[in-house]
N, C-alpha and C positions, 0 to 999 in steps of 0.2 A: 539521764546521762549528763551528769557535769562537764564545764570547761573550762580549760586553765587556761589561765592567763601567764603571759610569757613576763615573766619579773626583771626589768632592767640592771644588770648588777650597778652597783655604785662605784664611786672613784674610786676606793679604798678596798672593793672587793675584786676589781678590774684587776689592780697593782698586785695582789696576793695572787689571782690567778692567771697573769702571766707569767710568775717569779716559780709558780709550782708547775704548767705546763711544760717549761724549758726544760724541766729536771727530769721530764717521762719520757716515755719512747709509746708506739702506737705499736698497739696488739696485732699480733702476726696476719697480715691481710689485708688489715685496716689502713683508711691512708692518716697522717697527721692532719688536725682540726688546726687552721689559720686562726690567730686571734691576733686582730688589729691594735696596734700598740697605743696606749692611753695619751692622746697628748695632752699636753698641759698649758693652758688656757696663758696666755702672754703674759698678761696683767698680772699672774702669779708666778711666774717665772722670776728667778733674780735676775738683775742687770746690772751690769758697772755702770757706775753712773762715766756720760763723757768727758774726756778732760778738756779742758777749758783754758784759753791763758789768762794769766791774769790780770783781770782790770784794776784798775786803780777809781776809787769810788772818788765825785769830785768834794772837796773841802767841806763844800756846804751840803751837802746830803750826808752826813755818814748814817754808813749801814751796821744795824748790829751785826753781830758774828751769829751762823747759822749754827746751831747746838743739832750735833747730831747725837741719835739716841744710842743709845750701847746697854745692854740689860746686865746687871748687875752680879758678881760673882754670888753664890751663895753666902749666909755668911756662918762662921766657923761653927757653930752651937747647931743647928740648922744642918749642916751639911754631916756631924756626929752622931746627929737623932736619926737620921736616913741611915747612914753608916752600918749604926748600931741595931737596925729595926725600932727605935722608940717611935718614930714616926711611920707612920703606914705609906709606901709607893703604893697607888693607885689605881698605876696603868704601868704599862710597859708595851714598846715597839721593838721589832728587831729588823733593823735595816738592812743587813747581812744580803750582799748578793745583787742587792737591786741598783737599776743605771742613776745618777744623777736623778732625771726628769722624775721616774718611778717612785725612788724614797723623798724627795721634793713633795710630793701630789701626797705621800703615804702621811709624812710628818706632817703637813700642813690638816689635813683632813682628821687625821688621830689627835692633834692638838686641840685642835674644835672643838670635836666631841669631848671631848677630858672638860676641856673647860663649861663647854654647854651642861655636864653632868655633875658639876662644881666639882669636881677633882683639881686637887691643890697638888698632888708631887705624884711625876711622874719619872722612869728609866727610859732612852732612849739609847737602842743599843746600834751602835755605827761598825763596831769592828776597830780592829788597828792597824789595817793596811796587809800589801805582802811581806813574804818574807824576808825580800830583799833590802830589807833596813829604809823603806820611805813608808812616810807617814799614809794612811791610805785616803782615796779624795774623803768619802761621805766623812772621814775622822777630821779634817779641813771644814770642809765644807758647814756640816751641821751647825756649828757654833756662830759661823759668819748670816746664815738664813737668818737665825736666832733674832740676829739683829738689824732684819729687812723689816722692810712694812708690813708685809701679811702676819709676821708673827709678833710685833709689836705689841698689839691689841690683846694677846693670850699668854706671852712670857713675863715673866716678872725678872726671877733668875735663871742662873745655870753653874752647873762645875760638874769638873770629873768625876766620875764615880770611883766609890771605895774599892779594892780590890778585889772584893768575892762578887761584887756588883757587876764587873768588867770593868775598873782601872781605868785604864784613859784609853780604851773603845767603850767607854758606855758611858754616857749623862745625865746626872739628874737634872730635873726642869722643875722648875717651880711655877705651875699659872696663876697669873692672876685672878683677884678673886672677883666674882661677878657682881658686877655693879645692877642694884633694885631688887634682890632679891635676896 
């Protein structure tokens, strides 16, 4: 008689199987199965950074100016080859549906992997909000993560996706390519 071992799901399997749980209903009898929702670890949370007033540095110390990073649009040739299928997308995500915290933990964990597996261009699909003519958050949001620390180390570029792609709810990503290997 064998014995199984109870396999902890991962981040990224957690986030998929809350997002399909929501969507079912429990069989006539049965009660609904609670799943405890994934938090997400601080450190990789975004934060506004605080505002600050401004100091004035004295005479004799000047400080340089702090370069903040911003990852780079695609650039036009590059963003054609994707377009057009000459270059291969990768990987693809569909964020569709999930809170902030959920597609935060999903992109960050699926970007990884992309990278860890040398995958160079990937689709990241955000949606384009509601109907109601505002932008939707994840379509906000995504591009702003882009350019936090955690994904600093994995993004290179980014731009809208071409039209059959999903337009501007869907983004290509370009990772960085891995250093020593």
């Amino acid at each position: 008689m064998s014995t199984r071992r109870e396999r902890k799901l991962s981040d990224e399997e957690r986030v998929l199987w809350n997002v399909i749980a929501r969507t079912t209903s429990p069989l006539k009898g049965k009660r609904a199965v609670e799943v405890p929702e994934l938090p997400v670890p601080l450190a990789e949370k975004p934060v506004a950074a605080p505002v600050q007033a401004a100091q004035v540095p004295a005479p004799s110390a000047p400080t340089p100016p702090k370069r903040q990073y911003v990852a780079h649009s695609l650039d036009e040739p590059t963003r054609d080859k994707l377009s057009k299928g000459r270059l291969p997308i990768e990987g693809r995500v569909d964020l569709h549906g999930l809170t902030q915290d959920e597609a935060y933990s999903l992109l960050l964990t699926f970007l990884a992997r992309a990278h860890a597996g040398g995958v160079r261009y990937v689709l990241v699909i955000t949606g384009k909000g509601n109907s109601k003519g505002g932008d939707g958050v994840l379509k906000r949001m995504v591009p702003a993560w882009l350019n936090t620390a955690p994904f600093r180390m994995l993004v290179s570029s980014h731009d809208h996706a071409a039209r059959h792609h999903g337009g501007s709810g869907a983004i290509y990503i370009r990772l960085r390519r891995r250093t020593g290997h």
